[in-house]
RODO-2510 file (C-alpha; in nm, 4 decimals, decimal comma):
residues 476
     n   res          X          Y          Z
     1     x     8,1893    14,8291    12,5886
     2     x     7,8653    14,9607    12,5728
     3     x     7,5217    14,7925    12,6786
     4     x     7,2293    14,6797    12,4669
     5     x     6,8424    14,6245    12,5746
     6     x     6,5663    14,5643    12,3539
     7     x     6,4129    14,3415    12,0821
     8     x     6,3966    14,4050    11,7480
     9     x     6,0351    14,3764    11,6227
    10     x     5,9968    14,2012    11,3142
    11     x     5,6518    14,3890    11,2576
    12     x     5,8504    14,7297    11,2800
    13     x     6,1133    14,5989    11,0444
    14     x     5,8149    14,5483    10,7912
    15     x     5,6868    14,8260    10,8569
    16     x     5,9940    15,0445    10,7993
    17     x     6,1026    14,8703    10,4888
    18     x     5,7713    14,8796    10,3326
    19     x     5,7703    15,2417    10,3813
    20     x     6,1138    15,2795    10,2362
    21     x     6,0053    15,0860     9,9328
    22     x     5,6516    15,2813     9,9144
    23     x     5,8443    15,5670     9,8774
    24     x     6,1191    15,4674     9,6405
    25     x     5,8049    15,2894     9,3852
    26     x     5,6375    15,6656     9,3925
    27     x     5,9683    15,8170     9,3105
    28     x     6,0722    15,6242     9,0745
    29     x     5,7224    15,6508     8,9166
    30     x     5,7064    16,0131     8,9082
    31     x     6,0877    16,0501     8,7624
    32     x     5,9706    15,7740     8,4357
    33     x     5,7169    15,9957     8,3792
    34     x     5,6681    16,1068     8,0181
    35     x     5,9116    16,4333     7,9448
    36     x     5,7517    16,7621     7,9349
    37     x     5,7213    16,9660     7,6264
    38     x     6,0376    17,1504     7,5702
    39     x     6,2632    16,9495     7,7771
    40     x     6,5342    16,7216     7,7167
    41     x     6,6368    16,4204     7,8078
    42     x     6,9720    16,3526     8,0004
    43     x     7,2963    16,2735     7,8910
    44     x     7,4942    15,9513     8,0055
    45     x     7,8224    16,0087     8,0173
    46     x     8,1341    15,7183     8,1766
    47     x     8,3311    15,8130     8,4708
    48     x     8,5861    15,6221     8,6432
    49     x     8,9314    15,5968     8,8695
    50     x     9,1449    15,4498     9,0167
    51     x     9,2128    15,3468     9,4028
    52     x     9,4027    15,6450     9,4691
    53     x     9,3096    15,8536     9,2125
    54     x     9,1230    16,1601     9,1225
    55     x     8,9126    16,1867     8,7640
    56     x     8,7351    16,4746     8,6330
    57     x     8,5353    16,3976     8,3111
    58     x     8,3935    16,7360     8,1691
    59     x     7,9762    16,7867     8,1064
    60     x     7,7303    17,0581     8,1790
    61     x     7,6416    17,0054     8,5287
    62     x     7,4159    17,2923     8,5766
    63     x     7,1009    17,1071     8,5452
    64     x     7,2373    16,8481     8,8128
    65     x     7,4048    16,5203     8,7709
    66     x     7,2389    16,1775     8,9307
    67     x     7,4686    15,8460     8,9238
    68     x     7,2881    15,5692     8,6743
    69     x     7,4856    15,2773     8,7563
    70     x     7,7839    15,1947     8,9298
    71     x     8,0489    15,0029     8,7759
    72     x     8,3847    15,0949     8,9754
    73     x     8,5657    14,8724     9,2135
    74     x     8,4477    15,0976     9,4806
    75     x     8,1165    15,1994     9,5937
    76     x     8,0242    15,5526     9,4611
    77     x     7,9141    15,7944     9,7762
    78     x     7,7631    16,1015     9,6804
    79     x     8,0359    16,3628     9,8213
    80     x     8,2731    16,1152     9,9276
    81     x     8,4147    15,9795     9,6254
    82     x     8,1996    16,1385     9,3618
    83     x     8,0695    16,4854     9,2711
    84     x     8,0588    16,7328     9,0766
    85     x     8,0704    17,1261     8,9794
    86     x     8,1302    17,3649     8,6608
    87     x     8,4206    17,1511     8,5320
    88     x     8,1904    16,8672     8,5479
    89     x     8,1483    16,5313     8,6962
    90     x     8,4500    16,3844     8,9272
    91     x     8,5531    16,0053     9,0924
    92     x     8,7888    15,8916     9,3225
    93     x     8,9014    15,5943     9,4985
    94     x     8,7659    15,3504     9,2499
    95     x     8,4300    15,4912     9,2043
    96     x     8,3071    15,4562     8,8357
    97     x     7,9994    15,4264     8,6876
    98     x     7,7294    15,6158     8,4247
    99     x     7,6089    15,9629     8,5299
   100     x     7,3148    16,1127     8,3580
   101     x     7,4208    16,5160     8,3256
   102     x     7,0843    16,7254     8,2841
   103     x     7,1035    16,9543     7,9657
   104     x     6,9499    17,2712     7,9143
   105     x     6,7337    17,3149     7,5749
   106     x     6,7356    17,6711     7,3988
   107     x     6,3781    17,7405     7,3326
   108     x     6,2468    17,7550     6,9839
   109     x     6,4105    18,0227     6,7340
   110     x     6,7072    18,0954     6,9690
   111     x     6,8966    17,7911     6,9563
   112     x     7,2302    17,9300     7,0946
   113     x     7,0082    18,0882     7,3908
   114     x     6,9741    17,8821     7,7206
   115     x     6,6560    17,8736     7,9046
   116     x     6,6163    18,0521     8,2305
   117     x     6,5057    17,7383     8,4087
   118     x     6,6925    17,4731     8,4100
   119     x     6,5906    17,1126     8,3252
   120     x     6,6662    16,7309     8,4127
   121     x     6,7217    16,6247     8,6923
   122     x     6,6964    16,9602     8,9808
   123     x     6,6804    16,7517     9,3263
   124     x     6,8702    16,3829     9,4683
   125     x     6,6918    16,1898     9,7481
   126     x     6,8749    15,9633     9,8512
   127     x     6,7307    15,6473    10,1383
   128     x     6,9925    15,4018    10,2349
   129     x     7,1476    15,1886    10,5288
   130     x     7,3927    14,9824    10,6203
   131     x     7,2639    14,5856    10,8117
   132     x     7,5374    14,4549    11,0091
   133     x     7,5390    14,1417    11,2791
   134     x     7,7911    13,9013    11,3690
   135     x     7,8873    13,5865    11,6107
   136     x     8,1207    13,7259    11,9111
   137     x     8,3349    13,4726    12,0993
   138     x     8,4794    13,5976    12,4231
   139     x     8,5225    13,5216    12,7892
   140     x     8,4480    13,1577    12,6505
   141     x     8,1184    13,2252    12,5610
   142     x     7,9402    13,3286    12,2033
   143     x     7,6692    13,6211    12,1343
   144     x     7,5104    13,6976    11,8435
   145     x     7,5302    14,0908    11,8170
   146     x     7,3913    14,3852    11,6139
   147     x     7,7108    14,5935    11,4734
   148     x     7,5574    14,9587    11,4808
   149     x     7,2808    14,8618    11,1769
   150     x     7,1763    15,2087    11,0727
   151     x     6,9105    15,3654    10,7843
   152     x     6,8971    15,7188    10,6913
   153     x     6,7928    15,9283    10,3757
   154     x     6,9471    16,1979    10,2657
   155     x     6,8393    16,5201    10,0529
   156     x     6,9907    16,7867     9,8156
   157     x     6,8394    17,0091     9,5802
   158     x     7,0088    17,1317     9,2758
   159     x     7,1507    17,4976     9,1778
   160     x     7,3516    17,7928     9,2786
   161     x     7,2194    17,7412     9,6707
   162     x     7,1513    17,4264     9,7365
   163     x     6,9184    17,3131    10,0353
   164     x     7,0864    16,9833    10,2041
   165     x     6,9610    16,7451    10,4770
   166     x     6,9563    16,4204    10,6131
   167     x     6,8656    16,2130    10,9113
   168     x     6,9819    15,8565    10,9919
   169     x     6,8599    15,6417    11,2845
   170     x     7,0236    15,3121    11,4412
   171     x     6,8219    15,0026    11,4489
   172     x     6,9224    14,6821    11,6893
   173     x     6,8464    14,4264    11,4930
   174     x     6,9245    14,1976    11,7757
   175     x     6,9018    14,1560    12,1194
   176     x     7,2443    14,1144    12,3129
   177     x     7,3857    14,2234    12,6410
   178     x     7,6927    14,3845    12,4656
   179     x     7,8140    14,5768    12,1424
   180     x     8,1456    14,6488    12,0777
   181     x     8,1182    14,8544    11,7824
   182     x     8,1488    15,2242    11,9562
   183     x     8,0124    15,3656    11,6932
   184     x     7,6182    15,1830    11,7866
   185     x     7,6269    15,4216    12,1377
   186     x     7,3261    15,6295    12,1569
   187     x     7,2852    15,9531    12,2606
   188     x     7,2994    16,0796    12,6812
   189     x     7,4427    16,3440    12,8532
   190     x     7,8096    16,4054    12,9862
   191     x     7,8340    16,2035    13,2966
   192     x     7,4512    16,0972    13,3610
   193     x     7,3750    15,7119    13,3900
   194     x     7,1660    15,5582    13,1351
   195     x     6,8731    15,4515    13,3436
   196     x     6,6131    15,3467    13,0292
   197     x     6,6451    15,0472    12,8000
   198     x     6,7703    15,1708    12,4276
   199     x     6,4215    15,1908    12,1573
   200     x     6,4530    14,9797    11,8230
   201     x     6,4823    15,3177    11,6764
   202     x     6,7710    15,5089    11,7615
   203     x     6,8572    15,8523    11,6330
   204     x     7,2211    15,8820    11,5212
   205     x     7,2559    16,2397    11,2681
   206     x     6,9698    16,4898    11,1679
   207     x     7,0098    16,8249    10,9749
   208     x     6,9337    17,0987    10,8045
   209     x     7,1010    17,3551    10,5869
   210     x     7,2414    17,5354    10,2803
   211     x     7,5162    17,5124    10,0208
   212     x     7,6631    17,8228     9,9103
   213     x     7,8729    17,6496     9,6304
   214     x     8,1795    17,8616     9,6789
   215     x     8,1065    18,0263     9,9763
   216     x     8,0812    17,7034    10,1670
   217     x     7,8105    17,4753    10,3549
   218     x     7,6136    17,6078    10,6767
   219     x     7,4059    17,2976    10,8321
   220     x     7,2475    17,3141    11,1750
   221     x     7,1547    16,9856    11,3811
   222     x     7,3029    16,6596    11,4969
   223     x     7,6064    16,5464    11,2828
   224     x     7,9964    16,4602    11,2425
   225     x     8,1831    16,7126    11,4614
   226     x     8,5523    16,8627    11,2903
   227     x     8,6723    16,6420    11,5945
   228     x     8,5298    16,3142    11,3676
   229     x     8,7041    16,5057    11,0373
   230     x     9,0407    16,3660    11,1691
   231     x     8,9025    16,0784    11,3564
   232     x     8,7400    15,9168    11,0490
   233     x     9,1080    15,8385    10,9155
   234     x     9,0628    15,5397    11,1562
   235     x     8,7710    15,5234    11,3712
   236     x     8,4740    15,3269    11,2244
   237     x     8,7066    15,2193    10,9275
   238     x     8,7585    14,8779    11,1122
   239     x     8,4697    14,6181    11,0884
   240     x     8,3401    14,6139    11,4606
   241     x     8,6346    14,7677    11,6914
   242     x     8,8669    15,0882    11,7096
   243     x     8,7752    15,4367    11,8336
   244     x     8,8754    15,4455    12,2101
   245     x     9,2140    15,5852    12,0433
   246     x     9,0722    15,9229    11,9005
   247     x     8,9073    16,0534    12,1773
   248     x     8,5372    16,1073    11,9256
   249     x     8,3467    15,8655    12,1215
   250     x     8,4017    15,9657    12,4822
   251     x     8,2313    15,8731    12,7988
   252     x     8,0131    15,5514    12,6907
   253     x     7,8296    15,8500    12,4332
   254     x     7,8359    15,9360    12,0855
   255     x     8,0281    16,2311    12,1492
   256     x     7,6648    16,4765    12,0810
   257     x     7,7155    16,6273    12,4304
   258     x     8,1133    16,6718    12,3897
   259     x     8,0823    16,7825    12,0241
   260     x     8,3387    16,5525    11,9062
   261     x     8,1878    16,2659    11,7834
   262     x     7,8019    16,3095    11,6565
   263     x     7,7974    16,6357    11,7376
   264     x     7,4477    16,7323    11,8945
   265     x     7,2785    17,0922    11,8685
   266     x     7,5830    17,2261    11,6453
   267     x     7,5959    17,5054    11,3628
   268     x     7,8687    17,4112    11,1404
   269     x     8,0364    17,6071    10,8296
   270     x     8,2168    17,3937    10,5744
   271     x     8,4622    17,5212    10,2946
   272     x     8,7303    17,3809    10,0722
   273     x     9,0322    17,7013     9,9731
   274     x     9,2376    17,6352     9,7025
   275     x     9,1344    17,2572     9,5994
   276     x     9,3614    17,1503     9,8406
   277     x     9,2421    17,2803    10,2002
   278     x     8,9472    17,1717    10,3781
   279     x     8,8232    17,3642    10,7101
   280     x     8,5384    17,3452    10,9034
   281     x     8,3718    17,5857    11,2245
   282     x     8,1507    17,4314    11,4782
   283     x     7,9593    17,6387    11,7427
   284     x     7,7536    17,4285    12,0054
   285     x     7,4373    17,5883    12,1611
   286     x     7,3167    17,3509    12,4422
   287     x     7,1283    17,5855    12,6602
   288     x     7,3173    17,4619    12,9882
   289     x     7,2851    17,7359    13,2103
   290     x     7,6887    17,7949    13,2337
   291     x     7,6380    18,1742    13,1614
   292     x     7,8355    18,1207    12,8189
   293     x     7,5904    18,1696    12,5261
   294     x     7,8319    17,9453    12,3091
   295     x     7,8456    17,6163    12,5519
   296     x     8,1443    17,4392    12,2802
   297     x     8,3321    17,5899    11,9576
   298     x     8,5765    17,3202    11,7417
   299     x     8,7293    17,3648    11,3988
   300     x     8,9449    17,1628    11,1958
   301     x     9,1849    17,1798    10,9396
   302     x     9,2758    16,9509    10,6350
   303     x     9,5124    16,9764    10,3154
   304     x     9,5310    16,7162    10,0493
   305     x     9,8866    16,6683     9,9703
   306     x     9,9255    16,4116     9,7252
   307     x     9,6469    16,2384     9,5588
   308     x     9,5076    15,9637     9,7889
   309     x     9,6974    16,1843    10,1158
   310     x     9,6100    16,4447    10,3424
   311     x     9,7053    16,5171    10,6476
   312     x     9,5093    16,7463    10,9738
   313     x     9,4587    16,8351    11,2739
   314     x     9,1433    16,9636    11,5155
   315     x     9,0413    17,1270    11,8088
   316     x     8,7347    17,1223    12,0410
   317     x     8,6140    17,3613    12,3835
   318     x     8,3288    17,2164    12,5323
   319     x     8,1880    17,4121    12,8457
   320     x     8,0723    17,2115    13,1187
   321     x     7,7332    17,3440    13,3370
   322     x     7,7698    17,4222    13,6978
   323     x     7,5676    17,1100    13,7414
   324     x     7,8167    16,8534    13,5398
   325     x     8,1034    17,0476    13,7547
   326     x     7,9221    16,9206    14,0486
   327     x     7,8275    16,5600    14,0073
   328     x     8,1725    16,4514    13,8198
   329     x     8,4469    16,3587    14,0545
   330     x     8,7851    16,5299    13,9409
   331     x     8,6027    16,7344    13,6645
   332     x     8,8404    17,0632    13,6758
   333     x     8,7181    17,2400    13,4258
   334     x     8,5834    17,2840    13,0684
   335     x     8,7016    17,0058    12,7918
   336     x     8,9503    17,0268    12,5765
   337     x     8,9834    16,7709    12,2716
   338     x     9,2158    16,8130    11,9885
   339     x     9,4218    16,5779    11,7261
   340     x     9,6490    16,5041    11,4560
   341     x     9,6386    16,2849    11,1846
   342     x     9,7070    16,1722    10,8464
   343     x     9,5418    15,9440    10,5862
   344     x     9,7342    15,7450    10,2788
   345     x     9,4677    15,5654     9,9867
   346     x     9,7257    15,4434     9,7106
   347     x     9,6037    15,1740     9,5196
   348     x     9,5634    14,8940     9,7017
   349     x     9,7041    14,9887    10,0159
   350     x     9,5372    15,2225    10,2861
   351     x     9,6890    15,3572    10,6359
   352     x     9,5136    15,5804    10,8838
   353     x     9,7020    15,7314    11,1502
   354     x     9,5600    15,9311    11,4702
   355     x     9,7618    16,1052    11,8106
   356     x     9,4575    16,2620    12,0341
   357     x     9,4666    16,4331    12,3459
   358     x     9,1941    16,5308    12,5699
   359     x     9,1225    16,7330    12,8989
   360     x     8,8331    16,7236    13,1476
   361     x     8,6570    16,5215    12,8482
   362     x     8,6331    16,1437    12,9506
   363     x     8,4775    15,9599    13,2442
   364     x     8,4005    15,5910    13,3590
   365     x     8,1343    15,4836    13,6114
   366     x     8,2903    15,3542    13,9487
   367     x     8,0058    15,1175    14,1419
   368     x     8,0136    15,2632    14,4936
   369     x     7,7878    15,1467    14,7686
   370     x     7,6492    15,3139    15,0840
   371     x     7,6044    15,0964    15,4241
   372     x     7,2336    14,9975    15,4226
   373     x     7,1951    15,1749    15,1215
   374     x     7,1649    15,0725    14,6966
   375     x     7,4929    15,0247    14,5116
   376     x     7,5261    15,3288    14,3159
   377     x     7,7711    15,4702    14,0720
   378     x     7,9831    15,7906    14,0799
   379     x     8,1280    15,9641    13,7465
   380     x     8,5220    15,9633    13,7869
   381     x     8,6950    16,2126    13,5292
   382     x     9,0336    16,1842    13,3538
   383     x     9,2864    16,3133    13,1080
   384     x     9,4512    16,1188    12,8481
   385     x     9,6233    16,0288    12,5247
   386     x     9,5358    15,7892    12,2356
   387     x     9,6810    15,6708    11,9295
   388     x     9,5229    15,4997    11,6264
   389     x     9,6525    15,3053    11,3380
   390     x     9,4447    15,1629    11,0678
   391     x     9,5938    14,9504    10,7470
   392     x     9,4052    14,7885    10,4886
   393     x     9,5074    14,5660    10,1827
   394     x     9,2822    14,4909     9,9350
   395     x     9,3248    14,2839     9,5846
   396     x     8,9810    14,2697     9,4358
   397     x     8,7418    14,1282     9,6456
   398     x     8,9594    14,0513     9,9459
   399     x     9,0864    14,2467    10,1879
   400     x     9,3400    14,2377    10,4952
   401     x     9,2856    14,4527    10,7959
   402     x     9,5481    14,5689    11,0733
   403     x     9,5512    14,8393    11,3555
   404     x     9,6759    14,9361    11,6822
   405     x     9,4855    15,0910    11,9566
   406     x     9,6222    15,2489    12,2218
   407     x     9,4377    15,5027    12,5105
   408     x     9,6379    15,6063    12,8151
   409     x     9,4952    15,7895    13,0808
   410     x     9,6626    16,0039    13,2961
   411     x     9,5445    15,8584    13,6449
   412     x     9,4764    16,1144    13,9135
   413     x     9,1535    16,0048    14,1290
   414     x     9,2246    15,7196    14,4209
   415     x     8,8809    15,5701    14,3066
   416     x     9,1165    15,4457    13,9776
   417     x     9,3426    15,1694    13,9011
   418     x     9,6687    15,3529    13,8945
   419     x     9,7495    15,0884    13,5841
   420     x     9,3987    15,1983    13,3908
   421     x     9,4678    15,1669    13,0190
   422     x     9,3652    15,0126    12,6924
   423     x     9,6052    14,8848    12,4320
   424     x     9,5060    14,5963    12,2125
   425     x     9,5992    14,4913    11,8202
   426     x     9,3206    14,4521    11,5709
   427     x     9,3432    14,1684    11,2791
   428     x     9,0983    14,1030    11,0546
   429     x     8,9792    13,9568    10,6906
   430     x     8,7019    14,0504    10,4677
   431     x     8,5541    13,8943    10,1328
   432     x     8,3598    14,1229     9,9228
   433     x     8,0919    13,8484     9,7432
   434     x     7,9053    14,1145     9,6104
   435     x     7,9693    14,4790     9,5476
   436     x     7,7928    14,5970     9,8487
   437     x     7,7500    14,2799    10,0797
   438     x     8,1133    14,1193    10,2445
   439     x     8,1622    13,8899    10,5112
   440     x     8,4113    13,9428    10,7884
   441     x     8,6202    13,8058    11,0443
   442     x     8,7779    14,0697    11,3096
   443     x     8,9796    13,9755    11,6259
   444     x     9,0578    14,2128    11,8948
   445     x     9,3881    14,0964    12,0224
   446     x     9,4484    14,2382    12,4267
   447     x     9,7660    14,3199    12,4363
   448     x     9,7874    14,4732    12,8409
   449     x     9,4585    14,6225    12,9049
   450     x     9,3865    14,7079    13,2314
   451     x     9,0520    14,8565    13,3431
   452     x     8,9411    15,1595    13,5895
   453     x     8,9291    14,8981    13,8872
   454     x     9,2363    14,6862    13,7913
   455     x     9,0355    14,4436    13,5613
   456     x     9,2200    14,2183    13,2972
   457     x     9,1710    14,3613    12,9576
   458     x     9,0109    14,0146    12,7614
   459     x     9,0707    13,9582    12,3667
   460     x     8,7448    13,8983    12,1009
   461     x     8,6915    13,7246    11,8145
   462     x     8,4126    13,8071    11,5719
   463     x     8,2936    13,6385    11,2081
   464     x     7,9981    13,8382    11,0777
   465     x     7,7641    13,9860    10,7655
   466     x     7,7463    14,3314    10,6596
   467     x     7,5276    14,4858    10,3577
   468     x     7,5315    14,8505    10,2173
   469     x     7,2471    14,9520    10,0351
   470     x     7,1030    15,2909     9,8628
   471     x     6,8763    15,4170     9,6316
   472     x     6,9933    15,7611     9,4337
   473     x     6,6139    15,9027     9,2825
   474     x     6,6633    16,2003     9,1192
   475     x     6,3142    16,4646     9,1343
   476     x     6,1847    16,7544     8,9609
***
């Protein structure tokens, strides 16, 4: 469980939406501008799948495509269940809607002659976020807690090298003493207490980079590690709890320092071979001092079997500095991370599955004290295993949630409960009132927890909001 200070400040939620909504009025302004001379306007073309399904529906795409509408059972995620290259636009996974496909106009006497600029639509920004709170009820008491409420933007331009980025930043909407979403952790180092109170502002993913097209995607900057490419089949697909399973979130972090979770200081290559395999590189550059000029390296390796399944697996190295070898008790070495995993979306049934292992990469705080001294803590390393199981059923707007998380460490250090483990059941229950806004009800069910120092494990009970919003402006 992870910590919480801070208040919210309603003036700096004002502040931040009004700038979001300055921005979106000028962009929208400038796109509904009158057409220049010798340009066209776009074509709309109609898109749509099935859960569980993949749809290509052919157009020129090589002035760009921008998403009009969204009429699918799904929400349509640029790159996640919609995109689109020479064949033309595709969906997946219920996404549907109206794409406007840019056209290129022959100028006058060559009609059969394209233009050596394209036109439309060239560029996508993209601002969006995701508010999420809810009522907690554990220990026989009730909290009203922010669920890792995040806002970001994203940016792509169009043609045969594309420059992408994008930078997102949690926001506590609330104050409360605890958050059990592990996916609201900020950003610290391996091992090193957190000493300050968290900011309103919180910086989760920022980066930079290029897209080849067929020679794959280099990006450098803070974002999902290949460790999180087979995580993601279950971690943060529950409501509010899951990821202790996966090994991505390690250490009371965000996995930046370990490279696994939200990677930080990363160069990453992306590719997809064949349709069917997707791989990814990942070289971390911390500047540590450990005489290694590479300080992590990860990969990660996925094939799409079926529609709606794939299955993978991933590796991670992180390199420890001599000062991290010294401070954590029962830190051997350098990290190792690594998993296996498979994900099923068939209409409307999905199942995540994770097995991770890990090595020199986890740690909990054990209070020590001192006679006539403060009460301190010391960093206690471990190894362990974890597996993760996700299932959701969904029949239009309602949805049933199950999973099983299970994280066993293999106890070493006398300063640990020779019992320390986590295993508890997940249930849960959404309603989808709108397309983009649910309410939910998850319960974290204990099944034998124990914690480092022998601690009973406890079970929770949340009922909360959540509401996904984005704006797709296309620019010239």
């Amino acid at each position: 469980m992870c910590h919480v200070h801070g208040v919210f400040s309603l003036c700096s939620v004002l502040r931040g939406a009004s700038l979001i909504l300055l921005g979106t009025f000028f962009s929208v302004r400038a796109q509904a501008q009158q057409t220049p001379a010798g340009q066209s306007t776009p074509t709309i073309i109609t898109c749509v799948s099935k859960q569980g399904e993949r749809q290509v529906c052919k157009a020129n795409t090589t002035a760009g495509v921008v998403l009009v509408r969204s009429s699918g059972d799904s929400e349509c995620l640029l790159g996640k269940n919609w995109g689109y290259d020479d064949a033309g636009v595709w969906v997946s996974n219920g996404c549907g809607g109206e794409f406007g496909v840019g056209k290129q106009e022959a100028p006058s006497g060559a009609p059969n002659t394209p233009t050596s600029q394209p036109t439309g639509f060239v560029g996508l920004f993209e601002p969006y976020g995701s508010l999420r709170t809810h009522l907690a009820a554990y220990n026989d008491d009730l909290e009203v807690q922010d669920n890792a409420t995040r806002v970001g933007i994203n940016f792509e331009t169009r043609g045969k090298v594309k420059v992408v980025a994008g930078t997102e930043w949690g926001v506590n909407l609330v104050q409360s003493e605890t958050q059990f979403n592990l996916s609201a952790v900020g950003s610290t180092d391996f091992g090193v207490a957190r000493t300050e109170t968290n900011p309103v502002f919180l910086a989760r993913l920022g980066f930079v980079g290029a897209d080849f097209g067929p020679l794959g995607r280099v990006v450098i900057g803070k974002q999902y590690g290949p460790q999180y490419d087979i995580a993601s089949y279950t971690t943060d697909r529950f409501n509010v709890f899951g990821g202790q399973g996966t090994a991505s979130y390690v250490a009371g972090t965000d996995g930046g320092t370990t490279g696994t979770g939200r990677a930080d200081r990363v160069v990453h290559y992306r590719n997809t071979a064949l349709k069917i395999i997707d791989f990814a590189l990942q070289g971390q550059f911390r500047a540590t001092g450990n005489d290694s000029t590479t300080d992590g390296v990860g990969g990660s390796l996925q094939f799409k079997l079926l529609p709606g399944l794939k299955a993978g697996g991933t590796y991670t190295r992180t390199n420890w500095s001599p000062t991290q070898r010294t401070l954590i008790r029962g830190l051997g070495g350098d990290a190792d991370y690594m998993a296996l995993g498979t994900r099923l979306d068939w209409r409307i049934l999905e199942l995540g599955f994770v097995y991770s292992h890990q090595h020199n990469g986890d740690l909990v705080r054990i209070p020590v004290s001192v006679p006539g001294g403060p009460e301190s803590t010391t960093p206690v390393a471990f190894d362990s295993n974890g597996v993760e199981v996700y299932a959701r059923a969904g029949v239009k707007k309602f949805g049933l949630i199950g999973g099983f998380i299970s994280q066993d460490p293999d106890v070493k250090d006398p300063l640990l409960n020779p019992d320390f483990r986590t295993r508890y059941l997940i249930l849960g229950v959404e309603w989808f009132f709108a397309k983009t806004a649910k309410l939910y009800s998850e319960s974290k069910i204990d099944i034998d927890s124990v914690g480092p120092l022998g601690e009973e494990g406890f079970s929770v009970f949340t009922i909360g909001f959540r509401y996904d919003f984005s704006w797709r402006i296309s620019h010239q």
